[in-house]
C-alpha positions as CSV (number, residue, x, y, z in Angstrom):
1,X,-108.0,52.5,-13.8
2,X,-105.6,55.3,-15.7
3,X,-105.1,54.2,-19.3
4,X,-104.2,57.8,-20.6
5,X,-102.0,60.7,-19.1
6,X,-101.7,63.9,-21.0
7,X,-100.0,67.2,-19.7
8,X,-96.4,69.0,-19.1
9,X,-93.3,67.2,-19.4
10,X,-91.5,68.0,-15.4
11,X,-88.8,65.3,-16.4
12,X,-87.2,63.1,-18.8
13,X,-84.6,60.5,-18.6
14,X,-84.1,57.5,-20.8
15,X,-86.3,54.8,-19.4
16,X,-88.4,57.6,-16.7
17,X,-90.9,60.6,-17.2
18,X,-92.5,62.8,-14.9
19,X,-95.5,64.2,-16.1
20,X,-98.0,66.8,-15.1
21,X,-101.5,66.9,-15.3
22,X,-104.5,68.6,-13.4
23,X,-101.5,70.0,-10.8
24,X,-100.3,66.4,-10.0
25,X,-96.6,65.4,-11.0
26,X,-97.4,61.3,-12.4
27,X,-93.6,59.7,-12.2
28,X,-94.1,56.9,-15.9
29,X,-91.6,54.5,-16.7
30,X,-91.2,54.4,-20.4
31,X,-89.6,52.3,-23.3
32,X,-86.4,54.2,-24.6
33,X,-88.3,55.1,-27.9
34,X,-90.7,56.6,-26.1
35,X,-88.9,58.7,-24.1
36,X,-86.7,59.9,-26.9
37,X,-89.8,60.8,-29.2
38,X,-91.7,62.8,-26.3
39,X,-89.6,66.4,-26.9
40,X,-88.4,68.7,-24.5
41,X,-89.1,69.1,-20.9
42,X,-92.2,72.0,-21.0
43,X,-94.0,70.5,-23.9
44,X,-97.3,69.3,-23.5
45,X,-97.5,65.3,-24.3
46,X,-99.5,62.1,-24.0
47,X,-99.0,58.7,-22.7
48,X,-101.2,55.5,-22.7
49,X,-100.5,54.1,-19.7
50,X,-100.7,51.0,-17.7
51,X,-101.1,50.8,-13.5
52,X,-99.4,48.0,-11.9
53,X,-100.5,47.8,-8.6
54,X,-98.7,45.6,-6.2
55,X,-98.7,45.2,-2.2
56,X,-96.5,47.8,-1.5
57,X,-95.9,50.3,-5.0
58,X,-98.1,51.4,-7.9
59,X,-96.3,52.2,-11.0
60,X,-97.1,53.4,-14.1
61,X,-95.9,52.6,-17.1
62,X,-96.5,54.6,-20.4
63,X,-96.3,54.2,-24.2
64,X,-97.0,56.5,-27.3
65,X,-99.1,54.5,-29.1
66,X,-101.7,52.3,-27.8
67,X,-100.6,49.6,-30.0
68,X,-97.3,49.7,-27.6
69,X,-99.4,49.5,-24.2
70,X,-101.4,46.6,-25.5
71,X,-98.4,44.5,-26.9
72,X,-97.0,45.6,-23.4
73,X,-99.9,43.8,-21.6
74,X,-99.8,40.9,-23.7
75,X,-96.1,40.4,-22.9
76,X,-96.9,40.7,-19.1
77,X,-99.5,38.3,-19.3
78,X,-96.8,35.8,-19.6
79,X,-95.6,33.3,-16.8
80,X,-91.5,34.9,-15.7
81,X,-92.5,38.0,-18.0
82,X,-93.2,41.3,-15.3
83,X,-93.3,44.8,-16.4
84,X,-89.5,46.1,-16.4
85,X,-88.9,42.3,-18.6
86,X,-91.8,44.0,-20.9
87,X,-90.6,47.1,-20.7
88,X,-86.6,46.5,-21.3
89,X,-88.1,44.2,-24.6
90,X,-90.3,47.5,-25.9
91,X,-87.0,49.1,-25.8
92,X,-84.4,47.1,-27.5
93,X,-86.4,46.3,-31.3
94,X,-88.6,48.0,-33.5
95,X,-92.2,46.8,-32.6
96,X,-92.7,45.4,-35.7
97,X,-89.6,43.2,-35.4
98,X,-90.0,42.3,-31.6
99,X,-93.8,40.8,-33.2
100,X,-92.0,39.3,-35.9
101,X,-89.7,37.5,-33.5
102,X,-92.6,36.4,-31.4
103,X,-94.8,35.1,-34.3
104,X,-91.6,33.2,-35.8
105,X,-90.3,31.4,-32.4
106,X,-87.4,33.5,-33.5
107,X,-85.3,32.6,-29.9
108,X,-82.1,33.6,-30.9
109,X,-83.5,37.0,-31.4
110,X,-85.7,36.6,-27.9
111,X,-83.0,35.6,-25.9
112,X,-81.0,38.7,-26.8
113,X,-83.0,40.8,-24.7
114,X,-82.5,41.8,-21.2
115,X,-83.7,39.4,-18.8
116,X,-85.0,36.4,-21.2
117,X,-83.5,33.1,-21.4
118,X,-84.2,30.7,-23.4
119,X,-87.4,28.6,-21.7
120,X,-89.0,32.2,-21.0
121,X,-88.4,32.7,-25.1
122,X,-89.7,30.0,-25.6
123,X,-92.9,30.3,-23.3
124,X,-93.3,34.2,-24.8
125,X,-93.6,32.5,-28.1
126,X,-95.8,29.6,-27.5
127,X,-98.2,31.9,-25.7
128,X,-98.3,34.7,-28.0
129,X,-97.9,33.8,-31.5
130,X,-101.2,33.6,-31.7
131,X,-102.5,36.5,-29.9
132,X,-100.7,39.0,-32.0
133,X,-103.5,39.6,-34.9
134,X,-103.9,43.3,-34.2
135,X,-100.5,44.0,-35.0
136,X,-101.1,42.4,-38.7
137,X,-100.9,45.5,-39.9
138,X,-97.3,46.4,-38.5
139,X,-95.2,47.0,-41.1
140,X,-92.0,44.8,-41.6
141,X,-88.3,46.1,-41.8
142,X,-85.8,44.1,-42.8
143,X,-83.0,43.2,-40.6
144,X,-80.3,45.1,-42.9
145,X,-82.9,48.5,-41.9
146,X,-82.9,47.8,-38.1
147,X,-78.6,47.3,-38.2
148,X,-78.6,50.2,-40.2
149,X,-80.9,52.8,-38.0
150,X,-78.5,51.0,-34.8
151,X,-75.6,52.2,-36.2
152,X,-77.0,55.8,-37.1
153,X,-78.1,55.8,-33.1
154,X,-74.6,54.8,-32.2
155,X,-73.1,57.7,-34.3
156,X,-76.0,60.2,-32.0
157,X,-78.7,60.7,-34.1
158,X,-82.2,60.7,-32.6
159,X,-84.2,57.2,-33.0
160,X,-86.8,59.1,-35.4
161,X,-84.8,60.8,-37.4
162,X,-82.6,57.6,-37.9
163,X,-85.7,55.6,-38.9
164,X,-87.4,57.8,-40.8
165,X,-84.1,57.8,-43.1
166,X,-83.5,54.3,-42.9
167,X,-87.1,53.7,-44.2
168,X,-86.5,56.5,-47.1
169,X,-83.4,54.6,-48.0
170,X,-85.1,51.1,-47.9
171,X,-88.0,52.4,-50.2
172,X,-85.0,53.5,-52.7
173,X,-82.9,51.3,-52.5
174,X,-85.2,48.7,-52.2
175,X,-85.6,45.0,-49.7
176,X,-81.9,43.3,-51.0
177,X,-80.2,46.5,-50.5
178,X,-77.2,45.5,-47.5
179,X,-76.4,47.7,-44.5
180,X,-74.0,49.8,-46.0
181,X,-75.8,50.6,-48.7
182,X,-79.2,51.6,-46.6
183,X,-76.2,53.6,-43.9
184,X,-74.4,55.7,-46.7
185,X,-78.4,56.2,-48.1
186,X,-80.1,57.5,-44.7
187,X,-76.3,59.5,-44.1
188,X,-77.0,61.1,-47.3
189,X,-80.7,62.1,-46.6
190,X,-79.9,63.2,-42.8
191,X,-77.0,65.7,-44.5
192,X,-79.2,68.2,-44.5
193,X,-80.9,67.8,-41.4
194,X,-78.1,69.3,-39.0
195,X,-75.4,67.5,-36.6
196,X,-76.0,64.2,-34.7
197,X,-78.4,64.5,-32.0
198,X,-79.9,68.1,-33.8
């Protein structure tokens, strides 16, 4: 079984990598934060990864951390729930709040991402909430942080960079502080760091 790919980056598109190791080009479909925190086509990168093999394909999928891959598994596990479900959901939050939703039978939140209604939300909830201890140690965001580092992505600033000002401004401004606040805070701090997208 391959749980780990590292080598050259061939390609890179949102949700699809190509990857070369040992003189094999591995094509991995990826979560959107993955993809955009991988660098530049050339670099040398690594992947866990996950092989779904099915009567007529195998795929892999791939994730940065290995906290990702497993959460990725778990999600799979569940009856309606295959691997581009999994992998559209590992897209759309931050981990910590897609584990928060999951824990909390939050299906208002589940139901807002691509593919789920609301008995699968339901299911993914029953079925996991109590298969999530590894990811105790996930740290929380508020809501007000993950509007906030949406609207820096829609403005073209790079998922990392976005969170890692969102989270400066949080610890500033502290956990009542509303989106605008935490916006015209992480704005401030990415000032120096060059134009949108940079």
């Amino acid at each position: 079984m391959i749980v780990y790919l590292k080598g050259r980056l061939l390609e890179k598109q949102p949700t699809r990598v190509v990857l070369e190791t040992g003189g094999v080009g591995f094509e991995v479909h990826v979560p959107l934060p993955t993809a955009e925190a991988l660098g530049e086509v050339g670099e040398e990168v690594a992947l866990h990864v996950v092989l779904v093999v099915r009567e007529d394909s195998l795929t892999l999928y791939g994730f940065r951390h290995a906290r990702e891959r497993s959460l990725f598994l778990k999600l799979v596990s569940v009856s309606g729930i295959g691997p581009r479900i999994a992998l559209n959901a590992l897209s759309v939050p931050s981990l910590s709040e897609l584990v928060s939703a999951l824990r909390g039978n939050d299906l208002a939140f589940l139901t807002r991402l691509p593919g789920i209604g609301k008995k699968t939300a339901e299911r993914m909830s029953l079925e996991l909430k109590d298969a999530l201890a590894e990811f105790e140690g996930e740290p929380a965001r508020s809501r007000a942080g993950e509007d906030a580092a949406a609207a820096l992505l829609s403005l073209g600033y790079k998922r990392a960079a976005a969170r890692k000002a969102v989270d400066a401004a949080e610890r500033k401004l502290g956990p009542d502080a509303d989106v605008e606040a935490l916006i015209r805070e992480a704005l401030a701090r990415l000032g120096g760091a060059g134009a949108p997208g940079a």
